[in-house]
mmCIF file of the N, C-alpha and C atoms, coordinates in Angstrom:
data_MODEL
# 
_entry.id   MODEL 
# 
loop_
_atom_site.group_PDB 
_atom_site.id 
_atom_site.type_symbol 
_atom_site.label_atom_id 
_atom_site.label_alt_id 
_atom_site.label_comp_id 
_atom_site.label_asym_id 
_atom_site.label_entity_id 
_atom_site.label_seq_id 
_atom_site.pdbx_PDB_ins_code 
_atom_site.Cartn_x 
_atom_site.Cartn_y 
_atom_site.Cartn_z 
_atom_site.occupancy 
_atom_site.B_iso_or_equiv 
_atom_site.pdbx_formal_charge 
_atom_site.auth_seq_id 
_atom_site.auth_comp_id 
_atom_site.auth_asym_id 
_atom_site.auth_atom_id 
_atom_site.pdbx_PDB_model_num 
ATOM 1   N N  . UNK A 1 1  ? -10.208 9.120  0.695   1.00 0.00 ? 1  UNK A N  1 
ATOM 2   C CA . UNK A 1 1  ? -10.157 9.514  2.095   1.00 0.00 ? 1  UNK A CA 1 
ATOM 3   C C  . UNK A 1 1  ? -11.102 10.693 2.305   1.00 0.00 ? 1  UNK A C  1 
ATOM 4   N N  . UNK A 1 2  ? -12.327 10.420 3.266   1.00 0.00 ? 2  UNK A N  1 
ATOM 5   C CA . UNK A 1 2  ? -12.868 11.683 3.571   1.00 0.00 ? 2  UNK A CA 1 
ATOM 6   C C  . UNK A 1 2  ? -12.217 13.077 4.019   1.00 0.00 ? 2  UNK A C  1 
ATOM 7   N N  . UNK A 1 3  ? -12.964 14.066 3.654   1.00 0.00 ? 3  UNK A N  1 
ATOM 8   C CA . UNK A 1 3  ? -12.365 15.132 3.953   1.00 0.00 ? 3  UNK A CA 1 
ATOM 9   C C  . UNK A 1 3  ? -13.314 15.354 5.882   1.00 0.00 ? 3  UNK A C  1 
ATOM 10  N N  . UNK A 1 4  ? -13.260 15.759 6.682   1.00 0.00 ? 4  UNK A N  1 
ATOM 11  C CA . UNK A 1 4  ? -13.899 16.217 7.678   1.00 0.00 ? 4  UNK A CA 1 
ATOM 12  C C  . UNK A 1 4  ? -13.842 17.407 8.550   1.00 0.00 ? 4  UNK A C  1 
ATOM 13  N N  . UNK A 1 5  ? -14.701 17.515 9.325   1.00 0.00 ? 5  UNK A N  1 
ATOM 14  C CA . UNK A 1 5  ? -13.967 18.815 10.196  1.00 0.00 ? 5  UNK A CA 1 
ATOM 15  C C  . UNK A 1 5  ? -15.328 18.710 11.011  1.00 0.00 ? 5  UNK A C  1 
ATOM 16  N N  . UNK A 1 6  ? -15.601 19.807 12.469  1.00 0.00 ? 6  UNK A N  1 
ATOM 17  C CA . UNK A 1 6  ? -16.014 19.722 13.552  1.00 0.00 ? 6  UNK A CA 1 
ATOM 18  C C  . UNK A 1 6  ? -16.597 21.510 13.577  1.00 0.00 ? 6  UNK A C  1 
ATOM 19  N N  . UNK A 1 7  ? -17.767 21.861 13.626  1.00 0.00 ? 7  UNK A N  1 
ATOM 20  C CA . UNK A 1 7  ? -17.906 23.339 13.503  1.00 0.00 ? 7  UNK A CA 1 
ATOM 21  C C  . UNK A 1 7  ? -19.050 23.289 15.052  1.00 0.00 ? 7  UNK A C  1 
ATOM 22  N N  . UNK A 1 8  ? -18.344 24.468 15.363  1.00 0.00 ? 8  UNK A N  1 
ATOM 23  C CA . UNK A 1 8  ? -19.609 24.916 17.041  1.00 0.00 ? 8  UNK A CA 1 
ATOM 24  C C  . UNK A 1 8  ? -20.615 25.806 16.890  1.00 0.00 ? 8  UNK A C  1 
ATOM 25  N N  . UNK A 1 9  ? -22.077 25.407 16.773  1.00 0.00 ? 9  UNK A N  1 
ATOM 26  C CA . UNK A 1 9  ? -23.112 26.125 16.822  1.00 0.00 ? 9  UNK A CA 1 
ATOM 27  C C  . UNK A 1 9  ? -23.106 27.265 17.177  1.00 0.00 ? 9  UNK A C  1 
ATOM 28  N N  . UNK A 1 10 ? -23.754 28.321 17.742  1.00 0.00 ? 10 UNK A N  1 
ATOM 29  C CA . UNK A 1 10 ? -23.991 29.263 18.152  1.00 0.00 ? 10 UNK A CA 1 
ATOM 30  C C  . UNK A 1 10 ? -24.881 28.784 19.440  1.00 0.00 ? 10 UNK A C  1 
ATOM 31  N N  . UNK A 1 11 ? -25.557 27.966 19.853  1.00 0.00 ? 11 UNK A N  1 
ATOM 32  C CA . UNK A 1 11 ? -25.688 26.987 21.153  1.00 0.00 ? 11 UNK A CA 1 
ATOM 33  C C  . UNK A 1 11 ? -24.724 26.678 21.577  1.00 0.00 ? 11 UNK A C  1 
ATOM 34  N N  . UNK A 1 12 ? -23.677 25.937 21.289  1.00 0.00 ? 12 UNK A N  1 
ATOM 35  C CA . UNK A 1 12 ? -22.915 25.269 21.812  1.00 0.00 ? 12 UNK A CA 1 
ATOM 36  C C  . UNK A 1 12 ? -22.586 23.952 21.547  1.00 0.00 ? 12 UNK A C  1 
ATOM 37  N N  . UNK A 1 13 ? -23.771 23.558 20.306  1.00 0.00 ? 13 UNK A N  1 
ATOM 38  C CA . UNK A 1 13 ? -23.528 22.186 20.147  1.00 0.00 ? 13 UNK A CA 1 
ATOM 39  C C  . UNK A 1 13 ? -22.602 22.143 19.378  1.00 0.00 ? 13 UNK A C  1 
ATOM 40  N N  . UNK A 1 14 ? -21.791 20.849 18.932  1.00 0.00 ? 14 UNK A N  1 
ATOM 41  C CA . UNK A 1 14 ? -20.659 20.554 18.163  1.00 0.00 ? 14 UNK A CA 1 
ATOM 42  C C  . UNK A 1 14 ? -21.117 19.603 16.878  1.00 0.00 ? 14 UNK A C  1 
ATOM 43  N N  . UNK A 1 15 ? -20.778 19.931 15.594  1.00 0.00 ? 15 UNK A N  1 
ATOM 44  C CA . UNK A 1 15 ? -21.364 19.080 14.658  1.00 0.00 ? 15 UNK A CA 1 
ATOM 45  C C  . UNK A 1 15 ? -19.651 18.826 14.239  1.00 0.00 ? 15 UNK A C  1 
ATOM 46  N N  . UNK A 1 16 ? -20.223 17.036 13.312  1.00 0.00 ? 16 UNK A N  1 
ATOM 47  C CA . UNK A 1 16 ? -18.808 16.911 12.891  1.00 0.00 ? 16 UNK A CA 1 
ATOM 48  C C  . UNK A 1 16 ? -19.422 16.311 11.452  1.00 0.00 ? 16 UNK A C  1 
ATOM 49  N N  . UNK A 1 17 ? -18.908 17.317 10.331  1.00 0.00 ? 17 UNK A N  1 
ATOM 50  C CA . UNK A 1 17 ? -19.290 17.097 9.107   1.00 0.00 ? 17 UNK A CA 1 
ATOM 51  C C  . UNK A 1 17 ? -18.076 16.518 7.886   1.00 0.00 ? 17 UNK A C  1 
ATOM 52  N N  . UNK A 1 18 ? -18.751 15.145 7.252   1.00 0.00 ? 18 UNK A N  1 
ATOM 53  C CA . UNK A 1 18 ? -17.875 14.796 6.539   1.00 0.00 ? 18 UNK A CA 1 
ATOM 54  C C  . UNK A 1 18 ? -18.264 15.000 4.923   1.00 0.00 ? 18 UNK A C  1 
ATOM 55  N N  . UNK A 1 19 ? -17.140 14.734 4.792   1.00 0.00 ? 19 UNK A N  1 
ATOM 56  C CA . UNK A 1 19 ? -17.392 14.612 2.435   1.00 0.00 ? 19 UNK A CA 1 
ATOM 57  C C  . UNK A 1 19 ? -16.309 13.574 2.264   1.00 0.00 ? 19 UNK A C  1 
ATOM 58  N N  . UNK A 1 20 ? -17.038 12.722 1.083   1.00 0.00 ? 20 UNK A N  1 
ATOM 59  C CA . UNK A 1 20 ? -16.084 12.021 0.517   1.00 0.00 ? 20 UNK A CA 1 
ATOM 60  C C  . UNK A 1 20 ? -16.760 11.655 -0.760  1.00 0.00 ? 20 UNK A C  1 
ATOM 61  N N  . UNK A 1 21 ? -15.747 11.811 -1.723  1.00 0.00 ? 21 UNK A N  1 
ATOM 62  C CA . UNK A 1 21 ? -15.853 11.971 -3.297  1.00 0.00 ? 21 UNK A CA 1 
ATOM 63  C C  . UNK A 1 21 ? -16.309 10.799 -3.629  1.00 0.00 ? 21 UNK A C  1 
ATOM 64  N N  . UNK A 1 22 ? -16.928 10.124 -4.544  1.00 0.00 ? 22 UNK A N  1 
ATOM 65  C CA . UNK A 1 22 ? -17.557 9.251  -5.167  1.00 0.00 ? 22 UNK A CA 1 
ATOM 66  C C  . UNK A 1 22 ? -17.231 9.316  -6.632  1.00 0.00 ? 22 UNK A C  1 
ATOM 67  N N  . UNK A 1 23 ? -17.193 8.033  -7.277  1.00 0.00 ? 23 UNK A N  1 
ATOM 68  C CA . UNK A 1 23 ? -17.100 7.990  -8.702  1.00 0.00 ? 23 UNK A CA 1 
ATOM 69  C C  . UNK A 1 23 ? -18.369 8.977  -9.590  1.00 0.00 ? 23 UNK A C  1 
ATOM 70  N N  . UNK A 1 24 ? -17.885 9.424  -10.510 1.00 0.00 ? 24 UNK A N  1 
ATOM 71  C CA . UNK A 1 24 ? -19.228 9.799  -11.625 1.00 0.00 ? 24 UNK A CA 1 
ATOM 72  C C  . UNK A 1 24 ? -19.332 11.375 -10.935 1.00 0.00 ? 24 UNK A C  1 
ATOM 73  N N  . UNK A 1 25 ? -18.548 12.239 -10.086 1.00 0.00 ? 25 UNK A N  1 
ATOM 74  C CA . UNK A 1 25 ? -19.026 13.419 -9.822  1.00 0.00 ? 25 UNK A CA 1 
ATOM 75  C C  . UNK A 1 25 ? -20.211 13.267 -8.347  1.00 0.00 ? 25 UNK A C  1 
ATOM 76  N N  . UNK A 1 26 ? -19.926 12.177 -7.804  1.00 0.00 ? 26 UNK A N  1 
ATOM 77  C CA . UNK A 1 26 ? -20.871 11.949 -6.870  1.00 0.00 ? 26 UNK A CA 1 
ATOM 78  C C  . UNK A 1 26 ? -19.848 11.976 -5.582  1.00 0.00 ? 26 UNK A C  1 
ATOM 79  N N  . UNK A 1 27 ? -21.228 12.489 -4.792  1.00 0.00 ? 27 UNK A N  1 
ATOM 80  C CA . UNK A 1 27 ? -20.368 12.549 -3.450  1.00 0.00 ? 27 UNK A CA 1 
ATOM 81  C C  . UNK A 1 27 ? -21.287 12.696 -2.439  1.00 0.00 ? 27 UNK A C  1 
ATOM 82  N N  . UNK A 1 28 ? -20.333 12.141 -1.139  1.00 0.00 ? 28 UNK A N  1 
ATOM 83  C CA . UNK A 1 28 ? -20.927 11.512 -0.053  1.00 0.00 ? 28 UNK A CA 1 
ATOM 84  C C  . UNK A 1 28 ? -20.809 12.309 1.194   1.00 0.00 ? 28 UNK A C  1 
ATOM 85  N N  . UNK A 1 29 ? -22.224 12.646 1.662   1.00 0.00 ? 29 UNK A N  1 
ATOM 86  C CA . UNK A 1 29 ? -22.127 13.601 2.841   1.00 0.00 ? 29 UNK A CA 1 
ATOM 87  C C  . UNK A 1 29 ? -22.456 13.352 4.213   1.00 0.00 ? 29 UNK A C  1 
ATOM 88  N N  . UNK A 1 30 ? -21.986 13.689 5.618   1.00 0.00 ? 30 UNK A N  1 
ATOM 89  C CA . UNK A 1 30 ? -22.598 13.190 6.573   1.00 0.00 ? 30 UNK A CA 1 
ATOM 90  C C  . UNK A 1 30 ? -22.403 14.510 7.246   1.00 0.00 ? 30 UNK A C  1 
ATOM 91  N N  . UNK A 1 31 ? -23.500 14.551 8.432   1.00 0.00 ? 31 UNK A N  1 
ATOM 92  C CA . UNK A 1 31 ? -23.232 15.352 10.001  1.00 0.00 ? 31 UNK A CA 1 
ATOM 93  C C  . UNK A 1 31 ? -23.996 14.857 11.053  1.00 0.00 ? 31 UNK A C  1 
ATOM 94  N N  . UNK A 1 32 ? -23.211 14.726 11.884  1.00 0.00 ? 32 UNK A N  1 
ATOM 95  C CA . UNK A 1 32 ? -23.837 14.001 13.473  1.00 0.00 ? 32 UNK A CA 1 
ATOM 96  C C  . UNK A 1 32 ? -23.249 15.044 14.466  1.00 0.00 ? 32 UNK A C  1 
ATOM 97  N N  . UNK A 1 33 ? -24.427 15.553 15.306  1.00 0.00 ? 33 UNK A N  1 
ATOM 98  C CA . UNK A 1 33 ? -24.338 16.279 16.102  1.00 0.00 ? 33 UNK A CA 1 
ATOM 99  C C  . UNK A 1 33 ? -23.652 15.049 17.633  1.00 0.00 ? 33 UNK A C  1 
ATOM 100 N N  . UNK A 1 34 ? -22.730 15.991 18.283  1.00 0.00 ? 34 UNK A N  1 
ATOM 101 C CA . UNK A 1 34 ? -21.958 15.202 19.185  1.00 0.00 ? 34 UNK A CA 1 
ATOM 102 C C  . UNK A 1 34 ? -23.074 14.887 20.498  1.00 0.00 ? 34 UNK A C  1 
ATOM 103 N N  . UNK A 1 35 ? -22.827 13.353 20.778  1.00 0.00 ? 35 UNK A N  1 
ATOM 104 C CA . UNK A 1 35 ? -23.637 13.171 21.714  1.00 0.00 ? 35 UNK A CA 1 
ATOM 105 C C  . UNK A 1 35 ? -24.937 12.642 21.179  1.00 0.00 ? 35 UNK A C  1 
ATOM 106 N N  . UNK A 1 36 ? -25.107 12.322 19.781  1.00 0.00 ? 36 UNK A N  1 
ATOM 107 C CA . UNK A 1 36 ? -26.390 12.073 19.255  1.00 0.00 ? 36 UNK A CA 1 
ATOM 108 C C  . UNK A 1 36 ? -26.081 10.694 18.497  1.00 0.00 ? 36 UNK A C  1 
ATOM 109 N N  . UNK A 1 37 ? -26.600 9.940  18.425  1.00 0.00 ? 37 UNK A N  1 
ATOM 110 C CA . UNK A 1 37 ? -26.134 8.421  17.635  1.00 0.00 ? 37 UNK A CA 1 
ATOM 111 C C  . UNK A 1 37 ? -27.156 8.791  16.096  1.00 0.00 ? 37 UNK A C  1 
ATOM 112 N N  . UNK A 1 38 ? -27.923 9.827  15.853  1.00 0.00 ? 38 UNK A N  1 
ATOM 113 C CA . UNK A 1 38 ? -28.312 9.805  14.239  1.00 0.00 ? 38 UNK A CA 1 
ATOM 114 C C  . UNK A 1 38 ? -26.661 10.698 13.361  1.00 0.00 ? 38 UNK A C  1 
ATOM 115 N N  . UNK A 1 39 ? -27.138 9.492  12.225  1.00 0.00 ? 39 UNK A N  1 
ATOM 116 C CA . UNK A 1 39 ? -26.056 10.652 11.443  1.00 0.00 ? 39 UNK A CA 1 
ATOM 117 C C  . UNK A 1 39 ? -26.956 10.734 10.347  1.00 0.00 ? 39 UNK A C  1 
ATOM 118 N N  . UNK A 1 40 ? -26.791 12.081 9.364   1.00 0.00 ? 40 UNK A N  1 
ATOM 119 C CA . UNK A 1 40 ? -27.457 12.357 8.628   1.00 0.00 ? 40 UNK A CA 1 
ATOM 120 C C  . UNK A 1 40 ? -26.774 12.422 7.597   1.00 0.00 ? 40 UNK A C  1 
ATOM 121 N N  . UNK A 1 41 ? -26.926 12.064 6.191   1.00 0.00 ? 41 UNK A N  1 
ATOM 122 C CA . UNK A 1 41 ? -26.234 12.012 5.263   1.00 0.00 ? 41 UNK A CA 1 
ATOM 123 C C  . UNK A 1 41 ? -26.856 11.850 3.817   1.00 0.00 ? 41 UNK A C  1 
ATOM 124 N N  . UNK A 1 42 ? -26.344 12.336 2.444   1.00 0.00 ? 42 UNK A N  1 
ATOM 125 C CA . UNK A 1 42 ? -27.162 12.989 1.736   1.00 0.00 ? 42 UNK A CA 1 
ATOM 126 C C  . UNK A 1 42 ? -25.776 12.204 0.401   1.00 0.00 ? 42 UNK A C  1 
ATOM 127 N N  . UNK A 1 43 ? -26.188 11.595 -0.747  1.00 0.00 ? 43 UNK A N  1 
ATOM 128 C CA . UNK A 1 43 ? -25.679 11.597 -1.610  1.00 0.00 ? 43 UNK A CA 1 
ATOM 129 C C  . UNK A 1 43 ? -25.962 12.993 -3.003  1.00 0.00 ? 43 UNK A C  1 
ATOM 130 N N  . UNK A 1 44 ? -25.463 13.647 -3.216  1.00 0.00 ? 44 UNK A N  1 
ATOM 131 C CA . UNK A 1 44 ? -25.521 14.497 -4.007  1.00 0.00 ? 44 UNK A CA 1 
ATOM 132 C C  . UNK A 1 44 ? -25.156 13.512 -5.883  1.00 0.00 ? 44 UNK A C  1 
ATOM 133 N N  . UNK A 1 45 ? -25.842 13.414 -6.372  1.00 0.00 ? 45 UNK A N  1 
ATOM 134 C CA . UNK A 1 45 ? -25.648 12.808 -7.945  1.00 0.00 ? 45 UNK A CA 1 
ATOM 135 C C  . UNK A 1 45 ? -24.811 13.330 -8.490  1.00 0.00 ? 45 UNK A C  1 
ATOM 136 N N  . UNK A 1 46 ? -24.925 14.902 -8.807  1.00 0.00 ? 46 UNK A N  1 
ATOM 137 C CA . UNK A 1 46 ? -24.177 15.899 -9.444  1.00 0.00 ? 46 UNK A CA 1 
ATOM 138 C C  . UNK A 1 46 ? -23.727 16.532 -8.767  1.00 0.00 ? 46 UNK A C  1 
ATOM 139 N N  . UNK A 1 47 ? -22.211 16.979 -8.429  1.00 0.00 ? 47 UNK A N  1 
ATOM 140 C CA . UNK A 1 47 ? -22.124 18.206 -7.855  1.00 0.00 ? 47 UNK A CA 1 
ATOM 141 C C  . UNK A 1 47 ? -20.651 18.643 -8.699  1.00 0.00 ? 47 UNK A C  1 
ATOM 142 N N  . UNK A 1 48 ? -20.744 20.100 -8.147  1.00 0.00 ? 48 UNK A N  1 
ATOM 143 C CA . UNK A 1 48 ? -19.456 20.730 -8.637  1.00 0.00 ? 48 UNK A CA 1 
ATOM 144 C C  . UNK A 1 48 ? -18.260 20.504 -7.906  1.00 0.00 ? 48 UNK A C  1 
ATOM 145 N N  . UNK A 1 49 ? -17.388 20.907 -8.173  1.00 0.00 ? 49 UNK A N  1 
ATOM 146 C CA . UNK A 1 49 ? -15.974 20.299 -7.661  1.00 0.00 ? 49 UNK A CA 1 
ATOM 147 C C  . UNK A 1 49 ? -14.927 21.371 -7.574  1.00 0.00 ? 49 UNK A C  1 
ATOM 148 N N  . UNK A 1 50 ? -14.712 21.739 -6.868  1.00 0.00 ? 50 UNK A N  1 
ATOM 149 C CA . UNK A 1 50 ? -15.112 21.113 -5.175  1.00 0.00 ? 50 UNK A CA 1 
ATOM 150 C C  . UNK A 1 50 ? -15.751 22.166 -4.623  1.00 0.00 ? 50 UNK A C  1 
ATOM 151 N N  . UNK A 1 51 ? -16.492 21.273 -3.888  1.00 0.00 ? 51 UNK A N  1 
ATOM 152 C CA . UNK A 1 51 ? -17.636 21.796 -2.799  1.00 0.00 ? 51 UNK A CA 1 
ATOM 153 C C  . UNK A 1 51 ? -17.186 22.897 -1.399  1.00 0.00 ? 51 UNK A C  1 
ATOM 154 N N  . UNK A 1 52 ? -17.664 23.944 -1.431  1.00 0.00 ? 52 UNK A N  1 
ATOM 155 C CA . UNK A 1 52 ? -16.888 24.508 -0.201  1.00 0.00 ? 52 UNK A CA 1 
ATOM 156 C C  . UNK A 1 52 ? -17.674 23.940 1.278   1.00 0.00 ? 52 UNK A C  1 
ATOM 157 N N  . UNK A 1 53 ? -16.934 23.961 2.434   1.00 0.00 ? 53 UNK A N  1 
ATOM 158 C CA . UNK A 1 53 ? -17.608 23.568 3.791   1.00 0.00 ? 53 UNK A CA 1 
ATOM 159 C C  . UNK A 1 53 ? -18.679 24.428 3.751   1.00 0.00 ? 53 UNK A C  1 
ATOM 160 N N  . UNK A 1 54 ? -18.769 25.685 3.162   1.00 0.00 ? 54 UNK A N  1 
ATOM 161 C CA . UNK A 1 54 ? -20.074 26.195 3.318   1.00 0.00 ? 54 UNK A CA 1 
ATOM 162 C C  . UNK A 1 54 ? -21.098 25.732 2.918   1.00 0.00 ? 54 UNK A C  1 
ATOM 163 N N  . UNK A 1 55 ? -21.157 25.427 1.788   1.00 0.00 ? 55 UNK A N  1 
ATOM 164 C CA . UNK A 1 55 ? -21.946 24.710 0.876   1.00 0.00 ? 55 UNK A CA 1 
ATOM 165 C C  . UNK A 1 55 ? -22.518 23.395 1.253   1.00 0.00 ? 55 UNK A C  1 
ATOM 166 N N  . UNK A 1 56 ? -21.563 22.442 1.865   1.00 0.00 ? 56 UNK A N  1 
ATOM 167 C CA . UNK A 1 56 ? -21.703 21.364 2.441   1.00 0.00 ? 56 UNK A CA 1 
ATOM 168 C C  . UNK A 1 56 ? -22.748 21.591 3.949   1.00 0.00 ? 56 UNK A C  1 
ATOM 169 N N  . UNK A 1 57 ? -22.278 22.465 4.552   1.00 0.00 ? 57 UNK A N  1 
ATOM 170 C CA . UNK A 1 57 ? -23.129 22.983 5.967   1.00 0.00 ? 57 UNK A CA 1 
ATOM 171 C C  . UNK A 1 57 ? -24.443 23.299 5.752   1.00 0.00 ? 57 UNK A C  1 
ATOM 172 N N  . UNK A 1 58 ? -24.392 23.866 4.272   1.00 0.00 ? 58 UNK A N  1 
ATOM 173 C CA . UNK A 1 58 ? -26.359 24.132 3.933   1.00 0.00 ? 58 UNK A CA 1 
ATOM 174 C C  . UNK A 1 58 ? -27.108 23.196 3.674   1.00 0.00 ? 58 UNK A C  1 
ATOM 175 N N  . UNK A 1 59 ? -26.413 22.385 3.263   1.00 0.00 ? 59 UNK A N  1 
ATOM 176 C CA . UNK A 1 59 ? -27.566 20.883 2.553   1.00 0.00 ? 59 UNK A CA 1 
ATOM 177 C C  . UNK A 1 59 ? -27.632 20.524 4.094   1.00 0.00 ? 59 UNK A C  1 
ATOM 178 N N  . UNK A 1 60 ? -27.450 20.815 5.256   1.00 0.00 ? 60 UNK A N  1 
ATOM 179 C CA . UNK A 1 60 ? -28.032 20.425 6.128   1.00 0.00 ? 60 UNK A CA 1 
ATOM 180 C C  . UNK A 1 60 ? -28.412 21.043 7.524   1.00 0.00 ? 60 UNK A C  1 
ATOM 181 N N  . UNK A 1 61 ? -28.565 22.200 6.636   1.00 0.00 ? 61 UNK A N  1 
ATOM 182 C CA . UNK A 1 61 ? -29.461 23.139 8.086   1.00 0.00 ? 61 UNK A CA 1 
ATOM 183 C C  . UNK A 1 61 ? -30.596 23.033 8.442   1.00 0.00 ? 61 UNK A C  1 
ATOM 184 N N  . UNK A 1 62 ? -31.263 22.139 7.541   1.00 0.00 ? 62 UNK A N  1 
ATOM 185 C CA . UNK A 1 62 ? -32.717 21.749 8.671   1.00 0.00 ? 62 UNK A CA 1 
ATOM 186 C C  . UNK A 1 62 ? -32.689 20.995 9.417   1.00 0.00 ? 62 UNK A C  1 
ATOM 187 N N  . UNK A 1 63 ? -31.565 20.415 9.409   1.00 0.00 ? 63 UNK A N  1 
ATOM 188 C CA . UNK A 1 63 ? -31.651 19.087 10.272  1.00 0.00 ? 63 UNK A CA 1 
ATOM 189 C C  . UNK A 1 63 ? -30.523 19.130 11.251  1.00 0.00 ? 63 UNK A C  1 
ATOM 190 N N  . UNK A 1 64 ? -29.589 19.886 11.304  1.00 0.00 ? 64 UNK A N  1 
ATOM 191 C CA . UNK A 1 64 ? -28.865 19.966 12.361  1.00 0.00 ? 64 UNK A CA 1 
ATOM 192 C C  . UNK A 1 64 ? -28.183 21.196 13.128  1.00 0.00 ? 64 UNK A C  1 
ATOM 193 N N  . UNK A 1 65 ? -29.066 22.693 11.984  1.00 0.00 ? 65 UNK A N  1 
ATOM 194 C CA . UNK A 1 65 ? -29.058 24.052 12.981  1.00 0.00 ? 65 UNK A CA 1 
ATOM 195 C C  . UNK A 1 65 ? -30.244 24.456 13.867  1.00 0.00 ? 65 UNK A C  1 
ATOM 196 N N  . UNK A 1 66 ? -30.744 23.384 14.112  1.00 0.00 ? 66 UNK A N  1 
ATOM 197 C CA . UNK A 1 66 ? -32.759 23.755 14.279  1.00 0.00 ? 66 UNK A CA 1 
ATOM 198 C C  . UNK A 1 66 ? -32.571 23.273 15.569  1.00 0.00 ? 66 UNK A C  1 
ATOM 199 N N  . UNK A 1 67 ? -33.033 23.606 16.457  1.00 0.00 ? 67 UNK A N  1 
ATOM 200 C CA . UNK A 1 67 ? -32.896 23.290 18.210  1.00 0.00 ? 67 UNK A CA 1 
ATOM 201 C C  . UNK A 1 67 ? -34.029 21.853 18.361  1.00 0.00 ? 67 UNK A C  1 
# 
């Protein structure tokens, strides 16, 4: 079961970022800004366990804190 949650820019926009664990230490990431039909999402091969929302929010600040 994914883990998820919903964080508010400093604009105003609303992102809703998910994780969900994968076999082998792998895991599965998404964020779609509300109102936008791209979702962006990133398999990580290796990661540590467990990942904080912070951590998760950086693998994708170019692509969804950038105006």
């Amino acid at each position: 079961m994914p883990d998820e949650w919903v964080k508010t820019l400093a604009d105003g926009r609303r992102v809703k970022f998910t994780i969900q664990k994968l076999l082998d230490n792998r895991v599965f990431m998404t964020a779609q800004i509300a109102g936008n039909k791209v979702v962006y999402s990133i398999i990580l091969t290796t990661a540590k366990d467990p990942l904080s929302r912070e951590e998760i929010e950086r693998h994708f600040e170019g692509e969804v804190f950038r105006k």
